[in-house]
C-alpha positions as CSV (number, residue, x, y, z in Angstrom):
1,X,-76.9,75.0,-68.4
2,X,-73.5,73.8,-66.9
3,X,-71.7,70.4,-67.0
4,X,-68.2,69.2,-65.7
5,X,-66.4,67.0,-67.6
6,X,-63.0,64.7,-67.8
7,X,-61.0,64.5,-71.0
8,X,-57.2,63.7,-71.6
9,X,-57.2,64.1,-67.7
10,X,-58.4,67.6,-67.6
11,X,-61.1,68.8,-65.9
12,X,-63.5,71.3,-68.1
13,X,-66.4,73.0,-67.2
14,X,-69.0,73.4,-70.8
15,X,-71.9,75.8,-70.8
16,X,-74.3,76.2,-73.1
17,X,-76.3,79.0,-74.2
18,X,-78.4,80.7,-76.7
19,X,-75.0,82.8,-77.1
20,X,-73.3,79.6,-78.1
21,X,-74.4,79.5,-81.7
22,X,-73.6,83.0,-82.0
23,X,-70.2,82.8,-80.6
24,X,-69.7,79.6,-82.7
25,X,-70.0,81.4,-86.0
26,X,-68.3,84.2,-85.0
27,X,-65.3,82.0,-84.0
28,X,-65.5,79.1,-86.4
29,X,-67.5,80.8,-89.7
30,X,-69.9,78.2,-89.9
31,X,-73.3,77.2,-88.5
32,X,-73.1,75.1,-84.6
33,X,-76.3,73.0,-85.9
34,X,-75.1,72.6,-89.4
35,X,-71.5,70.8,-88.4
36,X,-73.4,69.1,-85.9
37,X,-75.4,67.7,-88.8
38,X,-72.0,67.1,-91.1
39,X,-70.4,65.2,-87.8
40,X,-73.8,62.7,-88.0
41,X,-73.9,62.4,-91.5
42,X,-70.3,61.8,-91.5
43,X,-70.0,59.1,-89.0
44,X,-72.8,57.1,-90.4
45,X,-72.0,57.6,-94.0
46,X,-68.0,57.9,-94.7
47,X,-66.2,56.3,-91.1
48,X,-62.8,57.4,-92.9
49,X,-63.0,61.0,-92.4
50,X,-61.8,60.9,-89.1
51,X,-60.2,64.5,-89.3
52,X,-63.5,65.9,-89.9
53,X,-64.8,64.5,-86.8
54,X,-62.1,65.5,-84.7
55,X,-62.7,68.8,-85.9
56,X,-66.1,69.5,-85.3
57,X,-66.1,67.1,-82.5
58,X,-63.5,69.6,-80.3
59,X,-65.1,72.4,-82.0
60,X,-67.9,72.1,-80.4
61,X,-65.9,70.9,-76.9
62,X,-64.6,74.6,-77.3
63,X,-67.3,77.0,-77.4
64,X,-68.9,75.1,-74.6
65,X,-66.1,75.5,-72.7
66,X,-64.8,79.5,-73.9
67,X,-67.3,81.0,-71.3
68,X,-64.1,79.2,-68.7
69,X,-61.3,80.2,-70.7
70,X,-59.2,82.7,-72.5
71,X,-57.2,80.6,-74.9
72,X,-57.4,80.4,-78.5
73,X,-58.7,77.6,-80.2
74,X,-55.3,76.4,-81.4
75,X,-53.7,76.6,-77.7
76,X,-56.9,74.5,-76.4
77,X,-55.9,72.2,-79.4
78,X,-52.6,72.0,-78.1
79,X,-53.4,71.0,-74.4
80,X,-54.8,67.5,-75.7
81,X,-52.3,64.5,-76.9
82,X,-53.8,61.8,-79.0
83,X,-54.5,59.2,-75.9
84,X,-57.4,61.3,-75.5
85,X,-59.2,59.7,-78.6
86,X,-58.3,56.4,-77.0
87,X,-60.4,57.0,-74.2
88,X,-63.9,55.8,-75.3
89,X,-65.6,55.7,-72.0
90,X,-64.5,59.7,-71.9
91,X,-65.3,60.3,-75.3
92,X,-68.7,58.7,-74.6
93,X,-69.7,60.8,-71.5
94,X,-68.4,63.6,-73.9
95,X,-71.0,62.9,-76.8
96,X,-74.0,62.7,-74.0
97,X,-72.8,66.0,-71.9
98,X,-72.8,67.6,-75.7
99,X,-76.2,66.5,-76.3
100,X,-77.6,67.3,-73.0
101,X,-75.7,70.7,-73.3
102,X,-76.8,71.5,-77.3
103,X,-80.3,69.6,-76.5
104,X,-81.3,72.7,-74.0
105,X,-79.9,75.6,-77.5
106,X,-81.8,73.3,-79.9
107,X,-85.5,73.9,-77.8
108,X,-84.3,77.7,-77.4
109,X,-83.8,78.1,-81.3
110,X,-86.4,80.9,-82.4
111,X,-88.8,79.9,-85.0
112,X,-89.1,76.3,-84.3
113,X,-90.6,73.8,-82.2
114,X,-88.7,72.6,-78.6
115,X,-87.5,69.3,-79.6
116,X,-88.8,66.6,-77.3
117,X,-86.6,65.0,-74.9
């Protein structure tokens, strides 16, 4: 599945595959679904751990969008300035293109049920 998206002015294509949790843990070291987890739990529980969230938050922008790009983590870091956590209309079309985007991994995940939409 493929979505476009707007953040800090960019335009980003994200994909998502059953390949993304792969390439996730071999980039990051550390289970897709897990963080996704730790970001939930850490919003609702502990709003002052902002770094986290930022973390896994454009961890996650970045394997969905690596099937477009060459850059490292870092330099796709670097591309973004801090106005784009000020944009909360972007950020919000963010959160729902990430769910629509890991939704369609989470019914793939072998061993489970699909998840209802």
């Amino acid at each position: 599945m493929e979505r476009s998206i707007t953040l800090g002015g960019k335009e980003l294509k994200l994909a998502s595959s059953l390949f993304t949790i792969i390439s996730y843990r071999q980039v990051f070291g550390t289970e897709l679904f897990t963080d996704v987890d730790s970001l939930d739990k850490a919003l609702k529980a502990n709003k002052d751990d902002v770094g986290k969230f930022i973390d896994i938050l454009f961890r996650i922008v970045f394997i969905l969008h690596k099937p477009f790009t060459s850059d490292t983590y870092d330099k796709f870091l670097q591309g973004f300035d801090f106005s784009v956590l000020n944009s909360t209309d972007e950020l919000s079309t963010l959160a729902t293109v990430i769910a629509e985007l890991l939704g369609s991994v989470n019914q793939s995940k072998p061993g489970g049920k699909e998840s209802p939409r």
